[in-house]
C-alpha positions, 0 to 999 in steps of 0.5 A: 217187356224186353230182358238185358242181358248183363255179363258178370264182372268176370267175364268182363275181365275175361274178354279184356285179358284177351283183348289185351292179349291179342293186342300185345302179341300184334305189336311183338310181332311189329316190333319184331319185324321192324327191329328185322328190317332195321338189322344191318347187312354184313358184306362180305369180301365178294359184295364190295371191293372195300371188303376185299381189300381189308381182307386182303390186307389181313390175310397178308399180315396172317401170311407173314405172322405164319412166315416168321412163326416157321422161321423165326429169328432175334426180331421174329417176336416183335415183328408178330406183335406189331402184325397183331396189333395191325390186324386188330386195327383192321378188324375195326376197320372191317366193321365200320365199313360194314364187313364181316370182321375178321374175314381174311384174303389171301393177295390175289393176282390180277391180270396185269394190264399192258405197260411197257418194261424191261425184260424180266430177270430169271426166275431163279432171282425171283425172291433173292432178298427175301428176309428169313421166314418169307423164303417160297412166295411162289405167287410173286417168284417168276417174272418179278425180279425182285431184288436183283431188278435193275432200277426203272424195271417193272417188277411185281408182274400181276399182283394187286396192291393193298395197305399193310395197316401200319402208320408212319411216314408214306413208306412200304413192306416186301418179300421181294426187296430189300429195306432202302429199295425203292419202288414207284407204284402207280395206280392206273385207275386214277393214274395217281403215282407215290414212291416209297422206300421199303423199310420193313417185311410184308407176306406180300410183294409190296404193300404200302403203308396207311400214308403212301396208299391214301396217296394212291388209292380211289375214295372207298377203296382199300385195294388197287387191282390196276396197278404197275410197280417199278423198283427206282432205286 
């Protein structure tokens, strides 16, 4: 005659205490994991060209906020207000596109491709109508020309183009010129042109406003590294 054996009510409840808990634990870790594979990867400046062009935006505004901060006059105040809320805007910009908010760039200078141009004028009128708090942009002194350009000249020699990230009417900003110049950029990876008038100070040769870059730009891109820029007015 055989004995069953019987297992005491609180060792049942042992084994599915533990049951449970090894079970629970499996399913943390799968949470765990999946919620790991589904976290959002960030890029940086040096993993997309969008990246490097809001960055760069940004950096330029930084530039010209620490430019009026060192020299400020009667209209430095509002101008770092107006720059602070672009830069704000930017930031939202970096991250709906991905990228790390806040991550700043100073304009780079790309080599400038082969294009047919007048003859630079000296260096010494590189940056001759600088505005107060920009004096010194060394990146964009020599061979530019600047203000003192005669008009159809290539100026800008070298520098990459971005947005500023203010609204408005197609227009641009520059260290090197005057407001009521006026410059032709064209971007020679589409060969889509805008002329613009300057209206306001940048920490950048020139950069064009959110109207005058969608007029140029590539789809996805918020910087144009090809670009040949003519003062024309």
């Amino acid at each position: 005659m055989s004995r069953r054996r019987t297992v005491s009510a609180k060792k049942k409840l042992a084994l599915l205490v533990s049951a449970a808990t090894v079970a629970g634990g499996g399913a943390f870790v799968m949470a765990s994991t999946s919620n790991a594979s589904q976290a959002p990867t960030v890029k940086s400046a040096a993993d997309s060209t969008v990246c490097q062009g809001l960055a760069t935006a940004l950096g330029n505004n930084e530039r010209f906020i620490e430019g009026q901060r060192a020299n400020p006059d009667a209209q430095s105040e509002a101008r770092i207000a107006n720059r602070e809320a672009v830069i704000a805007q930017i930031k939202v910009q970096q991250e709906a596109s991905g990228c790390a908010a806040g991550e700043s760039a100073q304009d780079s200078q790309a080599a400038q491709p082969a294009a047919p141009s007048a003859p630079a004028a000296g260096a010494e009128e590189a940056g001759g109508a600088e505005e107060a708090g920009n004096a010194g942009d060394a990146g964009n002194a020599a061979g530019n020309g600047g203000g003192a350009a005669a008009s159809g000249q290539q100026v800008c020699n070298g520098s990459t183009v971005t947005l500023s990230g203010e609204g408005g009417a197609p227009a641009a900003s520059s260290n090197q010129f005057p407001a009521g110049t006026k410059l032709k950029v064209t971007n020679l990876d589409n060969n889509k042109s805008t002329t613009v008038e300057v209206t306001s100070v940048s920490g950048s040769c020139v950069l064009l406003n959110n109207a005058a870059f969608e007029q140029v730009r590539e789809a996805g891109k918020f910087l144009i590294r090809r670009a040949v820029i003519e003062k024309v007015g």
